[in-house]
N, C-alpha and C positions, 0 to 999 in steps of 0.2 A: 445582453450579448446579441449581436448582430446572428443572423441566418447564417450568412454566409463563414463567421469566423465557428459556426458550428461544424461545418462541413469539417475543420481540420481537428476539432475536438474528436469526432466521430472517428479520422483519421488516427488518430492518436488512441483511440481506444482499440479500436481494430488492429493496429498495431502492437499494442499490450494483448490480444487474445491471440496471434498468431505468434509471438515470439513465446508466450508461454507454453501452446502448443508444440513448438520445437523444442523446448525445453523435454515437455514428454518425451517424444520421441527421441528426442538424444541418450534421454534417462532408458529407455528400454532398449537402446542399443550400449547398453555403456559408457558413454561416452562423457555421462555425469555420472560422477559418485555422490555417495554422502545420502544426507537426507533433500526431501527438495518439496516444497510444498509450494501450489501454483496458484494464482487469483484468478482464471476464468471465471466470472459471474459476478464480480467484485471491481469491475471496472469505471462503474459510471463514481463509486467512492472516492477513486485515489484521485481520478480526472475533477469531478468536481470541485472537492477542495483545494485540489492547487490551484486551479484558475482564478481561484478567488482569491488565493495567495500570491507571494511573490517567489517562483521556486529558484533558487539556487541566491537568494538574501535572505530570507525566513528560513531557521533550521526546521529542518526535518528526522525523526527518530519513531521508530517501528519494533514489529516484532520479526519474527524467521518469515514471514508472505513478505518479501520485501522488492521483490524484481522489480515490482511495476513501479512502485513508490520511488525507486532510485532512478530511474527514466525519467521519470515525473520532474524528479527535480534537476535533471539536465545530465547527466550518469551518459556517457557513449556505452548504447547497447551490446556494441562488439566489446567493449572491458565486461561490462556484465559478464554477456557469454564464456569470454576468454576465464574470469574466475569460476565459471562452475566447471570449465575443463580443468580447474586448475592450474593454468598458467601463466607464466611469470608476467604478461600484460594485462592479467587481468585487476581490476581496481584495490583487490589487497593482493596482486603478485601471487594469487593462487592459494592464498594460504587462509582464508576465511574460507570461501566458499558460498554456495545457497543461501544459507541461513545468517551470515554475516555480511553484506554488500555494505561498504564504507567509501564515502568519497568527502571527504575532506573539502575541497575545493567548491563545491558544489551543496555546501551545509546538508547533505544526507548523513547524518550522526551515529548510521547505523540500524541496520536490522539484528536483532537480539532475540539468541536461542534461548534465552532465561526466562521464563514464566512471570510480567509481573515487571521486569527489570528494566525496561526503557521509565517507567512512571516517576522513580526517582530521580533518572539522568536527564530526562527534561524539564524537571522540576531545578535541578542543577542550573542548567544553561540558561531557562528562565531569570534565574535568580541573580546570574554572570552580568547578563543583557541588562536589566535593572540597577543595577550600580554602577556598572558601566555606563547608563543612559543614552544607551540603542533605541533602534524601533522596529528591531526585527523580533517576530516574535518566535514560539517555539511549536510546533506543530508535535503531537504524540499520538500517532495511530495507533489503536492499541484494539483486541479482540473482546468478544463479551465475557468471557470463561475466565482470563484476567484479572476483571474484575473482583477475582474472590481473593484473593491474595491480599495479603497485609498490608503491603507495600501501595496496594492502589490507595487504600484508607488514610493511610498515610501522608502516602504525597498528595491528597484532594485536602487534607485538613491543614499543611501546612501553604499550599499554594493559595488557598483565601485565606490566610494572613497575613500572607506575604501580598496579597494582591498582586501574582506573577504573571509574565503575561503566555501564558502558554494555554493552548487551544488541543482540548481530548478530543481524539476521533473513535469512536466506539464502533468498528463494522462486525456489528452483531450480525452473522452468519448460521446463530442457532444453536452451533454444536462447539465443543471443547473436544478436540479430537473426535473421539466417536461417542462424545454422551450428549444426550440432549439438553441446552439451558432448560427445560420444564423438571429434568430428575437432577439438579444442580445447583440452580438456584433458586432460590425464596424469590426474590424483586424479579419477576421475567422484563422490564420495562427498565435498562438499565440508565437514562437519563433521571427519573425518581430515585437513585439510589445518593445522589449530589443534594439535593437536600438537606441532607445531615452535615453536608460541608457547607452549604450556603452559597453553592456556585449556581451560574446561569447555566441552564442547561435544556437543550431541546432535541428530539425528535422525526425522522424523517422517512419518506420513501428512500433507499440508498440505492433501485434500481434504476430510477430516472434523474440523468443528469443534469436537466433544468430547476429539478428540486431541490437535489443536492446542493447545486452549486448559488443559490438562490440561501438557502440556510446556509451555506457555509460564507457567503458573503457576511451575512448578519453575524456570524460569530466569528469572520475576522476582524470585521472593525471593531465588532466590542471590544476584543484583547488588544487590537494594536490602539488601541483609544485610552490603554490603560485603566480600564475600567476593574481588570482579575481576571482570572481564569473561564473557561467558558469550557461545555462538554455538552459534544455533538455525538449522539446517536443516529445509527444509519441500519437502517434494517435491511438485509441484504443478504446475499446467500452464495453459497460455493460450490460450482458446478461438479466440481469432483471430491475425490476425500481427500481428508484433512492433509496424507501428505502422498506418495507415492507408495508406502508401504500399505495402506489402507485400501484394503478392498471395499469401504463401504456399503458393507453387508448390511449392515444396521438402520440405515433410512429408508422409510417407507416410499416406496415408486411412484406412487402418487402424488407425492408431496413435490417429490423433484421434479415430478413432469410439469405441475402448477408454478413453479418456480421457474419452468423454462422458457414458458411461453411470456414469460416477463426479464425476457434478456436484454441486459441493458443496453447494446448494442443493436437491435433488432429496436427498443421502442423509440431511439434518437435516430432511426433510420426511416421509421414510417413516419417521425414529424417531418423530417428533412422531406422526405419524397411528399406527403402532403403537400406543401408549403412550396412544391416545385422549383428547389432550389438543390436538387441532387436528383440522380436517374440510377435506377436499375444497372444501367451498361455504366454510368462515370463509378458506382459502387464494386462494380466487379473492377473495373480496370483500376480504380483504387487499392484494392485487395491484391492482386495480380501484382501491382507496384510492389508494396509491401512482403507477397512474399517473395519477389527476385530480391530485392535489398537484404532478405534473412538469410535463402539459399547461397547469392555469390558475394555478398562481403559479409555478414556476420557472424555466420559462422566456417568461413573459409579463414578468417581471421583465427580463432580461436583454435582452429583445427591446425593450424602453420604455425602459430605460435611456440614458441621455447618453452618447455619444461624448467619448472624452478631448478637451478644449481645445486646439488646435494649439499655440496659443500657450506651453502647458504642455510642450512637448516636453523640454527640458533640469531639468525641476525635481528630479524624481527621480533625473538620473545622477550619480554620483560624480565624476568628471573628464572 
């Protein structure tokens, strides 16, 4: 990737860490309800593998962290917004919310409150694409804690049989809400854990987005080469707790300060300025951009927006 097409990655991440940010802050004035769980710290993850993907023809399907992922793959930010106000413009018309962002149009498949429950559904649409005789593949973001569930075991032993072409993103963050993977799980190293499926699977820094997106090259071409499945671990970490209700009392201060001074935004920023193809002043006035575009349309959008119709209550449930 060129220097200069980094500049708008960098853009694009910084972007993902201020719009979550006002996420906070909406969430402490009310203004979101529900649960709402943020990816600051976790950006150079969703950035890198998509670029290596193709976002909005390759599906995409996640867990409840799902903001950034559904920008990623082309999602207008102001529908974001508008469904965590809950209203009727927003991308499910208010009625998912945080933890559910859906856009259809845009092959994001969905962020999923269910522990475990995206593993099968990508394994699904892999399986769709393959008979079909597509060449889009399936991307599955999914967390380390995850991993323990049946359902992961499951869909990894049927996807090498199937030789499906869907590609696991593991952004091991460490923690399952507030426990630590060391009191959790046996395998800490959860690319070893495929093995026993006989998938390819590798390994990576997840704070630097040159690394990322560097391995996640390599494991899109595998899957879209039809070679089988592939699972990508990304070590990586979460600058706040697991979701809004979390005081994360439970981590040790230390750990998170070592963790900070490796923000992934901060280490794509001193290559750029190394490499004198970005300045201090084009970064702030970058930032600046970004947050007028959040303050006067993005969320003035969601804030003007129509409340869903009472009356509308039953239209969209299944049974």
């Amino acid at each position: 990737m060129e220097l200069a097409e980094k500049k708008r990655v960098l853009r694009d991440m910084l972007f993902a860490r201020r719009f979550e940010e006002r996420c906070y802050q909406d969430y402490v004035q009310r203004k979101i309800g529900g649960f709402l769980h943020l990816y600051p710290g976790q950006e150079a993850c969703a950035q890198g593998v998509m670029e290596a993907a193709r976002p909005g023809f390759d599906y995409v399907i996640t867990g409840y962290r799902d903001h950034v992922h559904a920008i990623r793959c082309g999602t207008d930010p102001k529908h974001i917004m508008a469904e965590l106000y809950g209203k009727e413009t927003g991308c499910c018309k208010g009625r998912g919310g945080s933890m559910h962002i859906f856009d259809v149009e845009h092959h994001f498949m969905g962020g999923y409150a269910l522990v475990g429950g995206p593993f099968p559904l990508a394994a699904g649409m892999a399986k769709a694409i393959q008979l079909k005789g597509g060449s889009e593949i399936v991307i599955c973001f999914l967390g380390d804690a995850a991993n323990n569930q049946g359902s992961f075991h499951e869909t990894m032993n049927m996807c090498s049989l199937w030789k499906l072409p869907v590609l696991f993103v593991c952004e091991n963050n460490l923690y399952g809400i507030g426990t630590s993977i060391y009191r959790s799980t046996a395998v800490i190293d959860q690319y070893k854990r495929l093995s026993s499926s006989n998938i390819e699977s590798d390994v990576c820094d997840g704070q630097d987005f040159d690394i990322v997106y560097e391995h996640a090259k390599k494991a899109v071409e595998y899957v879209r080469s039809r070679k089988g499945p592939y699972f990508l671990e990304l070590k990586t970490y979460r600058f706040r707790g697991h979701s809004m209700s979390d005081s994360n009392a439970y981590r040790d201060k230390t750990e998170e300060e070592s963790w900070k001074k490796r923000d992934p935004l901060n280490i794509l920023y001193e290559k750029l300025v190394h490499e004198k193809v970005l300045t201090a002043k084009e970064y702030a006035a970058m930032d600046q951009e970004i947050m007028s575009y959040i303050d006067n349309e993005v969320v003035p959008f969601a804030n003007e927006s129509p409340e869903p119709n009472p009356e509308e209550l039953e239209q969209y449930v299944l049974a």
